[in-house]
Every structure is written in C-alpha cells, then in structure tokens.
C-alpha positions as a Markdown table, in Angstrom:
| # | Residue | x | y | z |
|---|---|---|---|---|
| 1 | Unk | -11.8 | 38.1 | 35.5 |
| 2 | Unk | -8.7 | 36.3 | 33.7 |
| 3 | Unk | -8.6 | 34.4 | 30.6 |
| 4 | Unk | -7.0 | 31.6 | 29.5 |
| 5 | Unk | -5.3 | 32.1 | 26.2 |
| 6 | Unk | -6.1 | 29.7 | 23.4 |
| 7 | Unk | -2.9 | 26.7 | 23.2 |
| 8 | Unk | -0.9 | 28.1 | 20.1 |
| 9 | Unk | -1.8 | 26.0 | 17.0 |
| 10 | Unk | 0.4 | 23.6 | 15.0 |
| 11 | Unk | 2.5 | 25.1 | 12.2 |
| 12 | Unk | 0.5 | 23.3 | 10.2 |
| 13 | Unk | -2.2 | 24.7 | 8.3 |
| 14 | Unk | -4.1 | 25.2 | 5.0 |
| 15 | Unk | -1.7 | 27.2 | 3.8 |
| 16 | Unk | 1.3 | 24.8 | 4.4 |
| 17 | Unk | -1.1 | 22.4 | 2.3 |
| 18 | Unk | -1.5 | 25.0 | -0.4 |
| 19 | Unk | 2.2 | 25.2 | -0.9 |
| 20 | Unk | 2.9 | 21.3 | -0.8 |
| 21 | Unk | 0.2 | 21.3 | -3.7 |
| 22 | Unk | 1.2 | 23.8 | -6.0 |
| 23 | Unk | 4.9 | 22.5 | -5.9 |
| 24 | Unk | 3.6 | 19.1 | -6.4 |
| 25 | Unk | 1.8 | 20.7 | -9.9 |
| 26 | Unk | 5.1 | 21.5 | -10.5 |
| 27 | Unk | 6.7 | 18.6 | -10.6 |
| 28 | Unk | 5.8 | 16.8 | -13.7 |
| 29 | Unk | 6.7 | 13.0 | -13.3 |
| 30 | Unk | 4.6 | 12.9 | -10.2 |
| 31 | Unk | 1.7 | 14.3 | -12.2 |
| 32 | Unk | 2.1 | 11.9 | -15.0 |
| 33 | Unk | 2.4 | 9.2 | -12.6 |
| 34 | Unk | -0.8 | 10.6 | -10.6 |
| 35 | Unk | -3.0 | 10.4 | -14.1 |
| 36 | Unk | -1.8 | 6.9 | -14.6 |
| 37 | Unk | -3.0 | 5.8 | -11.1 |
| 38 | Unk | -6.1 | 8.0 | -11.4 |
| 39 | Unk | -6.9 | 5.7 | -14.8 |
| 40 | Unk | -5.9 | 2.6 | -13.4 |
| 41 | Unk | -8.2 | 3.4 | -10.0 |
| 42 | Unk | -11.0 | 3.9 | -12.8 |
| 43 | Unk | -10.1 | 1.0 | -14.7 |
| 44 | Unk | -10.5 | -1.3 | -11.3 |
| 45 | Unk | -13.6 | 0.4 | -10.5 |
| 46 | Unk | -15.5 | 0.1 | -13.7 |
| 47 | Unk | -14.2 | -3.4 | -14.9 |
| 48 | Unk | -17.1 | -4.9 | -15.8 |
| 49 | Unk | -17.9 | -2.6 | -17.9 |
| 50 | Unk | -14.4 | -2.6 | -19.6 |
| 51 | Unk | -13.4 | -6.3 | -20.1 |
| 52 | Unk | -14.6 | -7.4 | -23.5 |
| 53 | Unk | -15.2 | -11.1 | -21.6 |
| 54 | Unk | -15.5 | -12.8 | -18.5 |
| 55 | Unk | -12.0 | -12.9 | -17.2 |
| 56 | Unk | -12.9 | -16.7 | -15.7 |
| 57 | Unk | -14.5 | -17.9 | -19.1 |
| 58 | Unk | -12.8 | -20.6 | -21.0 |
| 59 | Unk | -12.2 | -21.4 | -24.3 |
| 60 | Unk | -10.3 | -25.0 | -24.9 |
| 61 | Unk | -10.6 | -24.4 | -28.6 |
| 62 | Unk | -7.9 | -21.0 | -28.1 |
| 63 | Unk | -5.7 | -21.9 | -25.4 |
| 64 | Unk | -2.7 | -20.4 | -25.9 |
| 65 | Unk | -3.8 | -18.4 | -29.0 |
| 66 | Unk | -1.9 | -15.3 | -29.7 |
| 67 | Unk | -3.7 | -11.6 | -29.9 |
| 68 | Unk | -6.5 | -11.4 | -32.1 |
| 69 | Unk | -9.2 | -8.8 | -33.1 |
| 70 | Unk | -11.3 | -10.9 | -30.4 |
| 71 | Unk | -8.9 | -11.6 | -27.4 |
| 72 | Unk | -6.4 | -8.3 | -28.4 |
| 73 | Unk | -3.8 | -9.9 | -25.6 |
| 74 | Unk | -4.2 | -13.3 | -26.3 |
| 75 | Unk | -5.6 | -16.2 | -24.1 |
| 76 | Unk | -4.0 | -18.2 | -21.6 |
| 77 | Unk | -3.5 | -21.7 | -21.0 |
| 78 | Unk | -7.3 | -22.1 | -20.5 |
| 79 | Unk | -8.3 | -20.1 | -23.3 |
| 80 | Unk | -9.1 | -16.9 | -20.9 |
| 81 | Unk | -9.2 | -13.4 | -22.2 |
| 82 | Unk | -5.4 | -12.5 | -21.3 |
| 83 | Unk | -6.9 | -8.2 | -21.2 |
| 84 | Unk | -9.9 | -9.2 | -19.3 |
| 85 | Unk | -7.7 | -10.6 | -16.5 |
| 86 | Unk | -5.3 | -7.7 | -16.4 |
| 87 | Unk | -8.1 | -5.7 | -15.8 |
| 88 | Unk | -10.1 | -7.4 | -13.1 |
| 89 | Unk | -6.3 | -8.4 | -11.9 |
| 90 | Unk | -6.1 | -4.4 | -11.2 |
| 91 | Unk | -9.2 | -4.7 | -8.8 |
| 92 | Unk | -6.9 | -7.1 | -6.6 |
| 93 | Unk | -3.4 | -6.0 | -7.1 |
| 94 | Unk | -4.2 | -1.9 | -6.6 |
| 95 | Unk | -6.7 | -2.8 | -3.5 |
| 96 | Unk | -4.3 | -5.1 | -1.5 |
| 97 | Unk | -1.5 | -2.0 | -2.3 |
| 98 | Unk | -3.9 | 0.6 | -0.7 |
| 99 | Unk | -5.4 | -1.5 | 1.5 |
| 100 | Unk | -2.3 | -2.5 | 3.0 |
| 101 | Unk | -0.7 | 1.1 | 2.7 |
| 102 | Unk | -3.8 | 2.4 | 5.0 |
| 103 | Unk | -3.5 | -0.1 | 7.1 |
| 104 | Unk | 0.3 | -0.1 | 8.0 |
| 105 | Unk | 0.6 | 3.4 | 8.1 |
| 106 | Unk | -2.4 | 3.9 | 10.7 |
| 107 | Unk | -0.7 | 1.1 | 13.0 |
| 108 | Unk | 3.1 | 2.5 | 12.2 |
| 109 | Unk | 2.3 | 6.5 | 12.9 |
| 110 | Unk | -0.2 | 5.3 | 16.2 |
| 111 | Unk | 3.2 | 3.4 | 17.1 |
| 112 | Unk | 5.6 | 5.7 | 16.2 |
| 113 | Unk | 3.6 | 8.6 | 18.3 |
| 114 | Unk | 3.0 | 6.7 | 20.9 |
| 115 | Unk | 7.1 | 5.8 | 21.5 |
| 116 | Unk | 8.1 | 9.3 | 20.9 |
| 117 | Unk | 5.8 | 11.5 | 22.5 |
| 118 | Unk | 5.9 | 9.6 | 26.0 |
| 119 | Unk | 9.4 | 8.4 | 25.4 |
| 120 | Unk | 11.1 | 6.2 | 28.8 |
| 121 | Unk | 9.5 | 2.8 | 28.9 |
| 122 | Unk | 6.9 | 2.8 | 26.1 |
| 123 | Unk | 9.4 | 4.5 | 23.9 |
| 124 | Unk | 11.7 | 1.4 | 24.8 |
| 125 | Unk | 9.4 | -1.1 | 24.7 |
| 126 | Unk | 7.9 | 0.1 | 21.8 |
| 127 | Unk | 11.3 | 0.3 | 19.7 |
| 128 | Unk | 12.4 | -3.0 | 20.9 |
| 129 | Unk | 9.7 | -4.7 | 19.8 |
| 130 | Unk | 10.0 | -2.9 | 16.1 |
| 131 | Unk | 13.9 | -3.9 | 16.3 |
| 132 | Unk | 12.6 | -7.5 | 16.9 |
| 133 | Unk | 10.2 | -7.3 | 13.9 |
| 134 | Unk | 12.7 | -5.6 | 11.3 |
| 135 | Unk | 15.0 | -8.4 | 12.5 |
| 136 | Unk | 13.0 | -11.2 | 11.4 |
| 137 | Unk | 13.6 | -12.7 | 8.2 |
| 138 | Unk | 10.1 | -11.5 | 6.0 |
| 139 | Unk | 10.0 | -13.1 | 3.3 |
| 140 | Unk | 10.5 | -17.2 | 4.2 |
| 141 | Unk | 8.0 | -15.7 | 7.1 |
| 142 | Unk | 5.5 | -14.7 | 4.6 |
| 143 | Unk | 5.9 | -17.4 | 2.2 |
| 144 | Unk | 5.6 | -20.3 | 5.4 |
| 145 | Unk | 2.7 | -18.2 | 7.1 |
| 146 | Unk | 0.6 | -18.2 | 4.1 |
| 147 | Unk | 1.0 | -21.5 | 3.6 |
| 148 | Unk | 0.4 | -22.6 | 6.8 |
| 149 | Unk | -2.9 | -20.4 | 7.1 |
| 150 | Unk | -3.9 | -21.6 | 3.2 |
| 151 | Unk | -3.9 | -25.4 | 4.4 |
| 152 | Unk | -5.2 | -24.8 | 7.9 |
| 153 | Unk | -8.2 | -26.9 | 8.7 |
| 154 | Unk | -8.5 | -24.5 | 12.2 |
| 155 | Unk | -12.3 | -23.0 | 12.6 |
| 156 | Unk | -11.5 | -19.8 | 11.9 |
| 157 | Unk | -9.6 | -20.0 | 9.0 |
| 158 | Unk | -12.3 | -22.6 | 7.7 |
| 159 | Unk | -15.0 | -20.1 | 8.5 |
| 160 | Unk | -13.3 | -16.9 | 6.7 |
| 161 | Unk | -12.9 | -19.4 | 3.6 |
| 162 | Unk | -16.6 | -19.9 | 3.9 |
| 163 | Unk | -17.6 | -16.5 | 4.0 |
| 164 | Unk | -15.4 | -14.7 | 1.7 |
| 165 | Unk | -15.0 | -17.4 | -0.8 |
| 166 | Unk | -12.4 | -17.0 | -3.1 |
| 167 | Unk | -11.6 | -13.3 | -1.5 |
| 168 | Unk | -10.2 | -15.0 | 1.7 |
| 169 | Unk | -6.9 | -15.0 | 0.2 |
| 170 | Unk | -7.2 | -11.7 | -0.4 |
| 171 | Unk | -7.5 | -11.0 | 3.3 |
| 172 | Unk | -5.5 | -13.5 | 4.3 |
| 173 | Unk | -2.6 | -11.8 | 2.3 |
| 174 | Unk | -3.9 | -8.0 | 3.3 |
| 175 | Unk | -3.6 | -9.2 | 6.9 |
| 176 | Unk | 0.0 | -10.7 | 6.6 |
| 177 | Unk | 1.4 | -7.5 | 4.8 |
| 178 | Unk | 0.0 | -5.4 | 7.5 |
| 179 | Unk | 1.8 | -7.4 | 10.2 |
| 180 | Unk | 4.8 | -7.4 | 8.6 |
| 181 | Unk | 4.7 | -3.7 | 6.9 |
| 182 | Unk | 4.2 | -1.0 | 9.8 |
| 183 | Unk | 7.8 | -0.7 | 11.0 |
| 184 | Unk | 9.1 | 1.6 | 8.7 |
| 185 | Unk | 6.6 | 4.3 | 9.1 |
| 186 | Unk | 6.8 | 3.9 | 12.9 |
| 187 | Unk | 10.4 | 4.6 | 12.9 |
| 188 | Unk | 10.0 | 7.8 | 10.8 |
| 189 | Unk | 7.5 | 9.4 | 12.9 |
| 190 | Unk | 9.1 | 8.2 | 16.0 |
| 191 | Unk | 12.1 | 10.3 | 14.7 |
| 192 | Unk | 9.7 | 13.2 | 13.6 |
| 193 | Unk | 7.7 | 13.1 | 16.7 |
| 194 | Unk | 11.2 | 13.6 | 19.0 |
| 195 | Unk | 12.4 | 16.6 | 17.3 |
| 196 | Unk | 8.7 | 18.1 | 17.2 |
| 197 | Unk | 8.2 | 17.6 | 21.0 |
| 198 | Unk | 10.9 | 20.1 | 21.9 |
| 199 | Unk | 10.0 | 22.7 | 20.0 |
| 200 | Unk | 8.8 | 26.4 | 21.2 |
| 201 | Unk | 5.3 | 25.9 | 20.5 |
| 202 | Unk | 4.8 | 22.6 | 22.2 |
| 203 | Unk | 6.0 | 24.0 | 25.4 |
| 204 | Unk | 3.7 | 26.8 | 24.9 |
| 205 | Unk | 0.6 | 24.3 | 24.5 |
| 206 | Unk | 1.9 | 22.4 | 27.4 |
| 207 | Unk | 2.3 | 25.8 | 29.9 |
| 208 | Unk | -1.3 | 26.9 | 29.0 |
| 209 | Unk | -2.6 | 23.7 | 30.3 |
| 210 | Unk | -2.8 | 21.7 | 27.1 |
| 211 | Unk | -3.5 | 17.9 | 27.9 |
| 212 | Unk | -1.0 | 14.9 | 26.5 |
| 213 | Unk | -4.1 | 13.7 | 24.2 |
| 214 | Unk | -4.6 | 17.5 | 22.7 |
| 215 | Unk | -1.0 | 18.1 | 22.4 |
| 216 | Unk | -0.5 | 15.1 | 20.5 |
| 217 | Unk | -3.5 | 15.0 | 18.2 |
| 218 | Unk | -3.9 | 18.7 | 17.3 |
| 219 | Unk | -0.3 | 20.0 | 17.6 |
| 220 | Unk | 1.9 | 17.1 | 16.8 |
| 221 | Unk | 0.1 | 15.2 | 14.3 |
| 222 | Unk | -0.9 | 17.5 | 11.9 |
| 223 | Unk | 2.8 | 18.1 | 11.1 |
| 224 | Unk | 3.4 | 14.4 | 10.5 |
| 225 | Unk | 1.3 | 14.8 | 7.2 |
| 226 | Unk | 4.0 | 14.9 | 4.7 |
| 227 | Unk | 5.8 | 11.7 | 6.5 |
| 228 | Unk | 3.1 | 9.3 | 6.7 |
| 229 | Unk | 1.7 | 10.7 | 3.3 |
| 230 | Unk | 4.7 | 9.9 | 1.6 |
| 231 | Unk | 5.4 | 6.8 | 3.4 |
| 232 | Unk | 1.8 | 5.5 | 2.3 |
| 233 | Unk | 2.7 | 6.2 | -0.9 |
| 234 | Unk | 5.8 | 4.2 | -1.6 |
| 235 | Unk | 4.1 | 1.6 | 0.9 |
| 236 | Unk | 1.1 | 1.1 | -2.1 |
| 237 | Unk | 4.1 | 0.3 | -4.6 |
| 238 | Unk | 5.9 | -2.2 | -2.1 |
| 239 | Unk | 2.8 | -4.3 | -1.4 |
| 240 | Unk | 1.8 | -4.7 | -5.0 |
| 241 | Unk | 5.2 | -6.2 | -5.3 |
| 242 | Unk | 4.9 | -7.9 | -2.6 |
| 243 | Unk | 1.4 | -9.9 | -3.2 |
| 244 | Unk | 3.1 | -10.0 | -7.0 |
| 245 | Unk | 5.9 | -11.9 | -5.6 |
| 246 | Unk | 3.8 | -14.3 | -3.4 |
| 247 | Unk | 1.4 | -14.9 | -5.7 |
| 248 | Unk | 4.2 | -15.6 | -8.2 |
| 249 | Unk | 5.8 | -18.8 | -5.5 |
| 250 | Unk | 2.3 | -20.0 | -5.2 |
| 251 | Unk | 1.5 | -18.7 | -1.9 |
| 252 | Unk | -0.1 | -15.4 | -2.6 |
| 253 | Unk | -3.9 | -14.7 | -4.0 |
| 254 | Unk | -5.1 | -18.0 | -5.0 |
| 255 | Unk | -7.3 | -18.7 | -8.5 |
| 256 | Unk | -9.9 | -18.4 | -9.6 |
| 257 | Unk | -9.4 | -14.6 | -8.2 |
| 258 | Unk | -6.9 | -13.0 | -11.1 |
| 259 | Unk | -4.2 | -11.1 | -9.9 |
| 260 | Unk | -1.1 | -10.4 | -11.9 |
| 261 | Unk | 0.7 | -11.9 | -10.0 |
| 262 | Unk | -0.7 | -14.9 | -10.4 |
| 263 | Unk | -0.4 | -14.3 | -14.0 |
| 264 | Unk | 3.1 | -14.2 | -13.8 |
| 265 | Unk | 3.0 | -18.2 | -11.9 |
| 266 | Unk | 0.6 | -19.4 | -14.7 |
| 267 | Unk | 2.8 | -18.5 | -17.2 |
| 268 | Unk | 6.4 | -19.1 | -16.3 |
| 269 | Unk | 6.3 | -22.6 | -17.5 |
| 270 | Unk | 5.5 | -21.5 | -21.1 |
| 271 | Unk | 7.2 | -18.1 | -21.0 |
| 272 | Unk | 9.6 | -18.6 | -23.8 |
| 273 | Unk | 6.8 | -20.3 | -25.8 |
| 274 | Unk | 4.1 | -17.6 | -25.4 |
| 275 | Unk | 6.3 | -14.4 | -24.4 |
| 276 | Unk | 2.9 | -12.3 | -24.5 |
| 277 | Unk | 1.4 | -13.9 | -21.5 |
| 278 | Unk | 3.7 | -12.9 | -18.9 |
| 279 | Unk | 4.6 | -9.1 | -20.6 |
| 280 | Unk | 1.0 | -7.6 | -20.0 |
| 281 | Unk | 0.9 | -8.2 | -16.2 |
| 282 | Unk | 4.4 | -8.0 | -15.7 |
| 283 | Unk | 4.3 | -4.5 | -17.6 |
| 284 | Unk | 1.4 | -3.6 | -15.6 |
| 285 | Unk | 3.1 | -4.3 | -12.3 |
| 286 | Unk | 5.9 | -2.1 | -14.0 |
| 287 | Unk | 4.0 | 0.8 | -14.6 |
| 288 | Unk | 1.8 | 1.1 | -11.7 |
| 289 | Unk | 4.5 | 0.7 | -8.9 |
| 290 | Unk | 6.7 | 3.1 | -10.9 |
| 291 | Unk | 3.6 | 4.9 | -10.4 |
| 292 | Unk | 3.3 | 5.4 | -7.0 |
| 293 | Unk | 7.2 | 5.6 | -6.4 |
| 294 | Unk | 7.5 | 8.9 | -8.3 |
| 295 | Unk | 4.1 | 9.9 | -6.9 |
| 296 | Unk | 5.7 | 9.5 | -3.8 |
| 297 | Unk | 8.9 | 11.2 | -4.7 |
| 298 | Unk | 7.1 | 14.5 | -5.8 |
| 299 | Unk | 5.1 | 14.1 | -2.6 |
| 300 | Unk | 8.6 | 14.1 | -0.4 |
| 301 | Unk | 9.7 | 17.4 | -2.4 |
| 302 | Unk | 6.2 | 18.9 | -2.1 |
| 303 | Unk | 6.7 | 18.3 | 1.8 |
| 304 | Unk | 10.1 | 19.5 | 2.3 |
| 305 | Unk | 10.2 | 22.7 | 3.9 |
| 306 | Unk | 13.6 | 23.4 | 2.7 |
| 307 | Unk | 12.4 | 23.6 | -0.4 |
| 308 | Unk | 9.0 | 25.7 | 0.0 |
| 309 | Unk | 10.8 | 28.8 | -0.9 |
C-alpha cells in the first residue's frame, strides 16, 4: 500500500508567535502604550460605575463652571459633567476604532487573498476596483454621505433610527468607515500573498494534492498574521480620528450619544473662553491614538523576521 504524505505546514507556528511576543516585551513604548489601551478598554467597559454623574444630566445653574471638587473637569455649556462624558465618550470613540479596524481588515485581507492567490482576472478586477476606491476623494465623500444618510427619510434608514435610537449614528458611521477603510490592508496582503505563493513549500502543498481552499487558508494565511495584525492596529488609531473629525464638522456621532469628538464641535465656539472643555477630549484623542500607533509600531518590529535574531 502507498501513502500520501501530509501537505508540509506553513512556516508559521507557535513558536514564530512566541518570538514576536517576547520581542514585543522588549520593546517598551509599545508596552506602555498597551497598558494605556488595556485601562482605557476597562474604563469603557465599566463606566457606569466610574462616572461620578450621568454624563446627559444637566445643570443650568453650572454651565460653563470651571473644575470643582464636584465636577473635577468642569461642566459644559449645559452644565454636564465634562469627566463623565469623556468617559462614556470612550465607550463610542474606542468601539467605532475597533469595530471599524475588525471590520476593514476582515474585508481588506479576504480581498487582498483573493487577488493574489488566483491572480489573472480576479487579481485585475479586484485591484482596479481598489485603484478606483483609493482614487476617490474620502473625506467630502464621508462628510456628504453622512449627511445625506442622517437626513434621509428612506424606510430603511427610518427603521435603523427606530431601532437603535440614538446608536444609529454609531452604525451609520461604523458602516461608512468600513466602506471607505479596507484598501490599504488589501494591498498589503495582496503584495504578501504574491511573494508567498511562489515559495518552496507552496509548491510542495500543491504537488501532494493540496486543494486551492487548503492551500490558502492553512498555508498562506497564517503567515499574513503579522500584516493584518499590524495593519488593524494603526487602522484602530485612524478611525478614532476619523469619527473625531466627523463628529467635529457636524456629521459624525450625533448627541445625545457623547463622543469626543463631539466634544470638540460643542466647544469650539467658546474655546478661548473655557480652554478646559475642549483639552480633556482632545487630550484623550491624543493619548489613545498615540496609543495604538506605537502599539502598532512594536507589533511591525515583533513581526519582522529580519529582526527575530
């Protein structure tokens, strides 16, 4: 009787893992920035408990009032608890970064592998269609599609208001950012996914009767871990900004949902008045995508193999 020999595996493995995490211990600004997130994930998650009050209260009698053994931040220009809305604002800004990070990086590495594993026509058709995308203007895009969709009076935008209430703009914005976001990782594992497909150990997967589908799920896309990781990463830091930006013109998460950067819009008309209401959020913007950039920097070194050694 013959046997068939067992496909080789991928080069990746637990112990390739093993190395990217102990040289990610090693590398100290990513740690720092890792603890940060790891307290700000907490902070979301257990806001509630946290916020001395209800980050929609208001107080007419202290609107504008400056930081006080009561409101430590100050209130707003409803007499709000300026710390109680950075907090819940957390819960919005970090879960549209992720959310939108998971998202575009699922679509943009299923795009990317697609294009350079089969290559000819659906690589073609796939990179022409993510040349179109990157050529299109994404900002006045995002600013006149969320306005259009926020004044729509079409049946499913009216139904999604109903049902998720004030969160519709949430996933309204999520939704946008996904649409516009996945290009970038596609064309880095598009490039990954070319120069992995020739190598020695695909072709020996391929001449013991490997299938296109095994090929590509167990030998090709474990090794585009450290790429879509990192990309992830920086994407989390890009989409904060980004829904910080929107919501700063007005078109982004709408109130009574805080987000900082809604913040930011409320207060730019009284910024050089009350300087305090626009530095928390804006400072926690700062610190969080800082964050996840060198996060995602320490992840790229911890991935290199040129390094490993």
């Amino acid at each position: 009787m013959t046997t068939t020999a067992a496909a080789p595996a991928a080069p990746t493995s637990a112990s390739t893992l093993q190395i990217a995490l102990r040289k990610l211990r090693r590398h100290k600004a990513a740690m720092l920035s890792l603890a940060f997130i790891v307290l700000m994930a907490l902070v979301a998650l257990f806001a509630p408990f946290i916020a001395p009050h209800d980050p929609n209260a208001q107080d007419l009698a202290g609107v504008f009032a400056p930081p006080s053994a009561s409101y430590p931040l100050g209130q707003d220009e409803l007499g709000r608890d300026l710390l109680s809305r950075v907090i819940y604002g957390s819960r919005v800004s970090l879960m549209v970064g992720v959310a939108v990070a998971l998202a575009s990086t699922l679509v943009g590495t299923l795009m990317g592998l697609l294009a350079g594993f089969f290559g000819g026509r659906t690589d073609s058709l796939i990179s022409r269609f993510i040349e179109f995308m990157l050529c299109l203007p994404d900002i006045p895009l995002l600013l006149v599609i969320s306005g259009i969709i926020a004044s729509s009076d079409k049946a499913f935008i009216v139904n999604l208001r109903e049902n998720l209430g004030s969160s519709a703009s949430v996933v309204i914005i999520i939704t946008i950012f996904v649409v516009f976001g996945w290009m970038g990782t596609a064309r880095l594992v598009r490039g990954e996914v070319l120069r992995l497909r020739n190598l020695e150990y695909i072709d020996a997967a391929r001449a013991l009767g490997a299938s296109n589908n095994r090929v590509m799920w167990r030998h090709l896309a474990p090794n585009l871990l450290g790429i879509v990781v990192v990309s992830a990463t920086f994407a989390v830091g890009g989409a904060i900004l980004g829904e910080a930006a929107l919501s700063f013109l007005g078109f982004g998460i709408q109130p009574p949902v805080s987000s900082w950067g809604n913040m930011l819009s409320n207060a730019q008309e009284v910024v050089l008045q009350y300087p305090w209401l626009p530095f928390y959020p804006g400072l926690a913007i700062l610190f969080t995508v800082l964050a996840f950039n060198f996060l995602g920097d320490g992840l790229r070194d911890a991935f290199d193999p040129r390094a490993r050694h």
